[in-house]
N, C-alpha and C positions, 0 to 999 in steps of 0.2 A: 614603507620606510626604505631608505634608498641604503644599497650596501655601503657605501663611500660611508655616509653617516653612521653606520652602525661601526665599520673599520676605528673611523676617528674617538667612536666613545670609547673603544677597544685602546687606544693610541696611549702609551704611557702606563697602562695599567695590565694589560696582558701582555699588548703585544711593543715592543723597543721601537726606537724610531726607523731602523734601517729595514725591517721586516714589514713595518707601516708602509715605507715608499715600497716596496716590494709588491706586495700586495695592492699595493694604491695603481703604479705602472698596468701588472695586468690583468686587473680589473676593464684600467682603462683602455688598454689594449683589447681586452675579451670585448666589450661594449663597440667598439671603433669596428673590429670582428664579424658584431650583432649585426651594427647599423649596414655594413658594406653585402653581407647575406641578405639584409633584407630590400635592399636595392638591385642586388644580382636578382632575387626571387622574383620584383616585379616586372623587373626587364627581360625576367626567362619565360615569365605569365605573359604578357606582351607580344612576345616573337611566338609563341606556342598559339597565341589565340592568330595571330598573324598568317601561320602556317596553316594550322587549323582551317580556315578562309581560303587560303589558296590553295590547299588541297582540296577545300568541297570544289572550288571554281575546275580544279581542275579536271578532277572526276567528272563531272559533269561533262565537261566539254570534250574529254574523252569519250565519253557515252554516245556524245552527239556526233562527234567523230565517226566511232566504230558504227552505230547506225548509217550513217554517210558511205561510209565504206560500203558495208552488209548491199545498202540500197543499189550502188555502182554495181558493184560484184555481178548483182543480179541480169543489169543489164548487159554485162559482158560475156559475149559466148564462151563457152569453154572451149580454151586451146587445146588445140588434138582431139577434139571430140566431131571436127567438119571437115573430113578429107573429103578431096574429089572425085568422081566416080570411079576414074582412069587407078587413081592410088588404092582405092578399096580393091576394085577388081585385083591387085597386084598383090595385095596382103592377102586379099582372100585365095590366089592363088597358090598361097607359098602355104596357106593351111591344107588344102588342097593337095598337093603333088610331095608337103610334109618336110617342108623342109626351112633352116633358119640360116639361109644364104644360098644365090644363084649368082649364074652371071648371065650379065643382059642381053648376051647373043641368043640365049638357051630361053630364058623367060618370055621375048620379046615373042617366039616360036608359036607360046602357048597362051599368051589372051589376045583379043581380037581389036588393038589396038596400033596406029600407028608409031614408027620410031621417034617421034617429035613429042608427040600426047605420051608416050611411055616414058622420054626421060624427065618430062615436067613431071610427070606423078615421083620419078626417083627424086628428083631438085626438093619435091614439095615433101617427101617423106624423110630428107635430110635435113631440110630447115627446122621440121616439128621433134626431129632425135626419133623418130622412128626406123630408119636406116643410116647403114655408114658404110660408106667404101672401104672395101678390106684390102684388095692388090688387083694390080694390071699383068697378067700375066698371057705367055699367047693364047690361052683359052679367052680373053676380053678380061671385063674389069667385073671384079665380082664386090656383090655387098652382102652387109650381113643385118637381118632384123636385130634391132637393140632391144634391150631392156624394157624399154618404154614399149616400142614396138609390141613385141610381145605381150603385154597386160593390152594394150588394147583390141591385140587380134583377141586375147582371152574375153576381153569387153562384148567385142562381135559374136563370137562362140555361146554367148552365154544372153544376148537378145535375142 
């Protein structure tokens, strides 16, 4: 039995006519209410299964992605892990004689390497952040092993 119908047997006898439209309004109003929730609900079940779907899609393709990645990665040597001989002998000298800055007149002294082959190993251990020029001063141009530098002379020390 529908409320409207039960209101109207009510109409005259409990309840007055102006408390009837009263009642009757937001009824109709609560139903108009119902009807509009239950069209929001299907349209929010919709977008949700929607979403639902392109987030599996996505997940997935992310997976496939990061495998992609993972796979590259592999083939890619690790930077800072392939200095050249001239560079190593240079790190390993400064572990050597103990020290975390020279200047290139003093070092140049002490491994067996020409001036040309010594500043390409300086050029190539500044590209990788392994060194940095610190000042030109009349002793020549001094550098100092970096941060990075240093963990990898610990890398060498420790194979």
């Amino acid at each position: 039995m529908d409320i409207l119908s039960i209101l109207s047997g009510l109409k005259g006898k409990v309840l007055d006519a102006a408390h009837f439209e009263l009642l009757q309004s937001a009824y109709e109003l609560q139903s108009q209410n119902i009807s509009q929730l239950k069209e929001n609900n299907a349209a929010i079940k919709e977008s949700n299964s929607l979403l639902t779907d392109k987030n599996q899609r996505l997940t997935k393709e992310n997976k496939e992605l990061e495998e992609k990645i993972n796979h590259l990665n592999e083939k890619i040597p690790q930077a800072g892990n392939e200095v050249s001989s001239v560079a190593l002998a240079l790190l390993k000298k400064c572990v050597e004689i103990d020290v975390t800055d020279f200047y290139v007149d003093e070092m140049l002294e002490l491994i067996p390497y020409s001036k040309m082959q010594f500043e390409a190993a300086i050029e190539e251990l500044e590209e990788i952040k392994f060194l940095e020029f610190s000042i030109n001063d009349p002793s020549g141009d001094n550098y100092i092993v970096t941060k990075d530098g240093k963990k990898y002379i610990l890398q060498l020390c420790s194979d």
